[in-house]
C-alpha positions in Angstrom: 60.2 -47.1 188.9 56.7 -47.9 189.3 55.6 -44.8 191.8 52.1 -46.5 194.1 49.4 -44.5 194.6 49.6 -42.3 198.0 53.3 -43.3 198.1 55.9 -40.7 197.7 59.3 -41.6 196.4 60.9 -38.6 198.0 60.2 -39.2 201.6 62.5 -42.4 201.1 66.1 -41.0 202.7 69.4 -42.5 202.0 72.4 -42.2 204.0 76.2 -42.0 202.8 79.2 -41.3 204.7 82.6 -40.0 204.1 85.9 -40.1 205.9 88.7 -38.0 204.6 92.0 -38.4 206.3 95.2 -36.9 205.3 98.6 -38.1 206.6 100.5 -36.5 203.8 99.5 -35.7 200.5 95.9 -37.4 200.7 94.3 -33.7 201.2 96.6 -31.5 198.5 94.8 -28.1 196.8 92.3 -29.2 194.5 88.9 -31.3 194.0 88.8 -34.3 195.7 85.5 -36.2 195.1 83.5 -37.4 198.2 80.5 -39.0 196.4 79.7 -40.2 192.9 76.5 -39.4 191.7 74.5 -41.3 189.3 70.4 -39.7 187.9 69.6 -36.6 190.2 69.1 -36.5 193.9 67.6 -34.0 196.5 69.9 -33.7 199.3 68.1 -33.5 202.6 71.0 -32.4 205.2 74.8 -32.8 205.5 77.0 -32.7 208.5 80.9 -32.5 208.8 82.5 -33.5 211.9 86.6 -33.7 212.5 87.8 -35.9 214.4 91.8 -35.0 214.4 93.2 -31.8 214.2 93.7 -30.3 210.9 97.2 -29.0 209.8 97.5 -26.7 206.8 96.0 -23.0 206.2 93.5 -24.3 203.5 90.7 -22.7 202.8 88.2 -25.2 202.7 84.6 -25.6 200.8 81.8 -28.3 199.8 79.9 -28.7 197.0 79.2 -30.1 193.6 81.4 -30.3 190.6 80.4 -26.8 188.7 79.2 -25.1 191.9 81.8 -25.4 194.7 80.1 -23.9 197.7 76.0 -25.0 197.0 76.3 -27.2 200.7 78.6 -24.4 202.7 78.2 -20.6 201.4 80.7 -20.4 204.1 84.2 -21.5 203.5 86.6 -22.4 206.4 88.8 -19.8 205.7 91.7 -21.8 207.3 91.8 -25.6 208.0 94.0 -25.0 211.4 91.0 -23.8 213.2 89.2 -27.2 212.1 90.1 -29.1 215.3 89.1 -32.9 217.0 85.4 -32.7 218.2 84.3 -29.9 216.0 81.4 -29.3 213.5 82.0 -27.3 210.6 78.9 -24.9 210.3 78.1 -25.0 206.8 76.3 -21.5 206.6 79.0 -19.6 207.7 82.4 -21.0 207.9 82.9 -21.4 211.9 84.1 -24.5 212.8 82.6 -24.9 216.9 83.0 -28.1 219.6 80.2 -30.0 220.5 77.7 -29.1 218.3 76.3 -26.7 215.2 73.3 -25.0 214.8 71.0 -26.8 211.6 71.2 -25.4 208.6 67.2 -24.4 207.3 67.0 -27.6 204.4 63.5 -28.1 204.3 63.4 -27.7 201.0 66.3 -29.8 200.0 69.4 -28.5 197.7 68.3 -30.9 194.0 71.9 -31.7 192.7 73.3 -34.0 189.7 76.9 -33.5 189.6 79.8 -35.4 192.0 79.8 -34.1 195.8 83.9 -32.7 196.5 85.5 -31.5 198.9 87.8 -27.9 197.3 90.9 -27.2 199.4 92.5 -24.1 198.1 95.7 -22.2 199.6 97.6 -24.6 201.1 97.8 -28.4 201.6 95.9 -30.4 204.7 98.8 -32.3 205.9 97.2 -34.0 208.6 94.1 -34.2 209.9 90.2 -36.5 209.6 86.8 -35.3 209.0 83.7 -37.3 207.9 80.6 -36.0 206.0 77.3 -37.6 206.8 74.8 -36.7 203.9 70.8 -37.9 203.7 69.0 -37.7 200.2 66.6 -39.4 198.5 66.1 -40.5 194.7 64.7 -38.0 192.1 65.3 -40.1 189.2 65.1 -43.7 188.9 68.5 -44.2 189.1 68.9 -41.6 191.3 71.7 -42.6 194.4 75.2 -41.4 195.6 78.4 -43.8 196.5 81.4 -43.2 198.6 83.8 -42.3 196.1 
């Protein structure tokens, strides 16, 4: 990538978004990939929004492959309380209607593995939520896809 003078490569933000819905088994314990990464990125600011009802007591958490809670220090410690119209606060765990505070990501979180989703505990049987995420390129080839 040819990089212009006075032009900076990192204030060019991508968007990609995520819906995970589980009617069954779609949402079992373990990793289930959101996005594929290719190069390095700096992500700029994720939300996660549900739009049904969750069932299952799973602990949930976001991150990167290798480093399972970089996006949300705070684990939902159990999916039931992850209900239609709520924002899952990444910085602590609460899951609250209507709206969440923003987490402080001025600086960006740099990352170059695959963004998952970790249930742990128990199974989501049932439930949607959809993770919005904004980066931009570090590398060249830097990008995410909807997995």
């Amino acid at each position: 990538m040819d990089i212009e003078f006075g032009v900076d490569p990192m204030t060019e933000v991508h968007h990609v978004r995520k819906t995970f819905q589980s009617t069954g088994s779609e949402m079992d314990i373990g990793a289930l990939t959101a996005f594929t990464i290719t190069g390095r990125v700096l992500v700029k600011n994720v939300t996660v929004f549900c739009t049904e009802t969750f069932v299952g007591a799973a602990t949930v958490d976001l991150g990167v492959t290798g480093n399972t809670d970089i996006f949300s220090p705070g684990t939902i410690a159990n999916a039931t309380t992850f209900a239609a119209n709520d924002w899952w606060v990444l910085s602590d765990g609460t899951t609250i209607p209507g709206g969440t505070p923003q987490v402080d990501w001025e600086q960006g979180v740099p990352i170059s593995a695959d963004v998952i989703l970790s249930v742990g505990a128990a199974n989501i049987t049932d439930g949607t939520m959809i993770i919005d995420l904004w980066y931009s390129s570090i590398t060249d080839n830097g990008s995410l896809a909807t997995a």
